[in-house]
N, C-alpha and C positions, 0 to 999 in steps of 0.2 A: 600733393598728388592731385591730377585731374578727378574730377567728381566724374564718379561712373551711375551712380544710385539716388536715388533723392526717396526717402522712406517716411511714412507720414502716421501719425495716429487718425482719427477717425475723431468720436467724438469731442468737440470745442477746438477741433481744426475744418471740419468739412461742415459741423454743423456748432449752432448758438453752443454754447456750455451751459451744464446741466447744471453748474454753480447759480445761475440766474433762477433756475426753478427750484433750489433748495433755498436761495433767500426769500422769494415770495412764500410759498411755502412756512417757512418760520414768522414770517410777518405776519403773515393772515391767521400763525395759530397761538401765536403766543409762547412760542419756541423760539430759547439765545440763538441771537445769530450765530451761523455758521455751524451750530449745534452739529447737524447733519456730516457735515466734514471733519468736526473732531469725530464723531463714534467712526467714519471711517477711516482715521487714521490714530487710530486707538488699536492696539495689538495688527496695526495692518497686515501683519504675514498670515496670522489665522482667525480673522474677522468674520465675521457674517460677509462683508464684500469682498474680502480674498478667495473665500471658500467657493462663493455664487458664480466667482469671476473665474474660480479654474473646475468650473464645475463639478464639485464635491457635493455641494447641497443642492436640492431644487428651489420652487419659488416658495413652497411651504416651509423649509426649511431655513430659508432667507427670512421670510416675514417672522416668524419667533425667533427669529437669535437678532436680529437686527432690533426686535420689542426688545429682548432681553437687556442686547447691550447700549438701546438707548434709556433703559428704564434708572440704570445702572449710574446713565450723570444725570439724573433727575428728570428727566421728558420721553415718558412712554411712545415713541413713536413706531407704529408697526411696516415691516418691512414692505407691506403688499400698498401704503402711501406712498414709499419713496421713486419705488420702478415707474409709475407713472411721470415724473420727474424727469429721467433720463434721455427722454427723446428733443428732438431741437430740432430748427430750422434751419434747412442747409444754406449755406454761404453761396452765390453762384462766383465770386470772384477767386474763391480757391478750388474751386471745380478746375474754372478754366486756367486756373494756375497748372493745375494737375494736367491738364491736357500739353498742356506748351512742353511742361517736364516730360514728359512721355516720349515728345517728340525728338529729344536728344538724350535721354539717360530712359533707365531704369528704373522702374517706380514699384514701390511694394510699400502695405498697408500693414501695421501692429496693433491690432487694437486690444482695449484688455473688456473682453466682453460677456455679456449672461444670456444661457439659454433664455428666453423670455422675449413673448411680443413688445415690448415698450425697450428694447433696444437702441442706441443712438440711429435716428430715421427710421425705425419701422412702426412709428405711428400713426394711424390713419392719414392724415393728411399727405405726412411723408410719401405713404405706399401710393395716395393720388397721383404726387407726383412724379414718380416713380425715383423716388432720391436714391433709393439704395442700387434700383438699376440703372440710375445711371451713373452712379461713382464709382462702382465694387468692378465692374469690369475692366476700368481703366487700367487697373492695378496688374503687372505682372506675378505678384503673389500678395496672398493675405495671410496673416498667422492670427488667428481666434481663439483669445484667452481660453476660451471656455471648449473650445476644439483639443486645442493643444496640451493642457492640463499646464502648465506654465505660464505666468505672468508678468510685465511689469511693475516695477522695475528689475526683474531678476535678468541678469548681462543675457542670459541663456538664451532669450528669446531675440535678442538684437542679435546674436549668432546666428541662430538659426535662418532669419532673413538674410543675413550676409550669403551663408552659403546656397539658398535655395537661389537668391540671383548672381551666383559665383562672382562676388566680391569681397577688395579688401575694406573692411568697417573704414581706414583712411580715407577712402576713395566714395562716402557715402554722407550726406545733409539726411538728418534728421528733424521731423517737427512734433512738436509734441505742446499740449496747453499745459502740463504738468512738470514744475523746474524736477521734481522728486524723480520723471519717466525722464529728461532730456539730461542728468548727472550720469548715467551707466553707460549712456552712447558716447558721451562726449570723453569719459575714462576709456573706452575702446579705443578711440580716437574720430572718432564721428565729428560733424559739425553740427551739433548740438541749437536747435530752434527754439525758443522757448515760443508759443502764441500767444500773445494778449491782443491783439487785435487785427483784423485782415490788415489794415496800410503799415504795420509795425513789421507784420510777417510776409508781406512779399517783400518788402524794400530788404529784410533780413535775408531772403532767398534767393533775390536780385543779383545780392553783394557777392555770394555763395555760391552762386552757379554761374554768373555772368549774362543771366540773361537777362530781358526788359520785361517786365509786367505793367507797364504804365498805360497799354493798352488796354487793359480787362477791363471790359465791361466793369460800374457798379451795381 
């Protein structure tokens, strides 16, 4: 079927991954790599970062259950270190990816996100550049983890986009940095992106949509 939708997540697609600042992070403290990323995907459905992300707990409530359950594989680490973490540097060559898409399909944003200033782009420099106004507009819908009380990977939320831009899931390109968030689109029938890196994911999108990115700006 023609692509009608091309649907994106947000943070480690528009901006650096937050992976990068949970290894430094462990480097500089003396914390197993990737420490970070097992405690969140340790009981992932009702975690300290499931909960934060479908807004059940605040950031008080984040920072001790997150101590908790990092205490739990042996490395105390408190929830209110990690948020500072999650902000990144936006990409400008998937910006203007996003803009091209725009210009012949349907774009909508999933992100799975937390009430909380250090959101992917909303830190200081970001807000300089004004990253979050200028990418969130583009979007003809967003759905916000933390709005919505639903998160991914749960199929629910990739519905709910389908229908808010009256599409069939066949008819829509998905990207996501996360193979776990790009398995439930692609079971819909999505065209499933996985991100590792901006020249991997436009040529992937290229293929996908038919169009050329070979002009974007780096």
């Amino acid at each position: 079927m023609a692509v009608e939708a091309v649907i994106w997540d947000f943070g480690g697609v528009f901006t650096s991954s937050p992976f990068e600042a949970f290894a430094r992070y462990e480097s500089e403290n003396g914390v197993p790599k990737d420490l970070i990323r097992r405690v969140n995907s340790t009981n992932p459905d009702t975690n300290a970062w499931a909960l934060f992300e479908r807004n059940e707990i605040d950031t008080k409530g984040f920072d001790s259950l997150f101590l908790e359950e990092s205490t739990a594989l042996g490395h105390p680490i408190p929830g209110s270190h990690v948020l500072p973490l999650l902000s990144g540097m936006v990409r400008p060559r998937m910006v203007a990816a996003l803009q091209a898409c725009k210009q012949h399909f349907k774009v909508g944003c999933i992100t799975n996100n937390m009430v909380s200033m250090h959101s992917p782009g909303a830190d200081a420099p970001q807000r300089a550049a004004g990253a979050m106004g200028q990418i969130m507009p583009l979007f003809d819908h967003i759905i916000e983890s933390s709005k919505a009380g639903v998160r991914k990977p749960d199929p629910k939320i990739y519905l709910m986009m389908c229908e808010a831009l009256s599409v069939e899931p066949a008819t829509c390109v998905y990207l996501d940095d996360l193979g776990i968030n790009c398995k439930p689109a692609a079971a819909l029938g999505m065209k499933a992106i996985k991100v590792v890196d901006v020249d991997q994911t436009l040529a992937d999108l290229a293929a996908a949509t038919g169009l050329t990115f070979d002009a974007v700006a780096a």
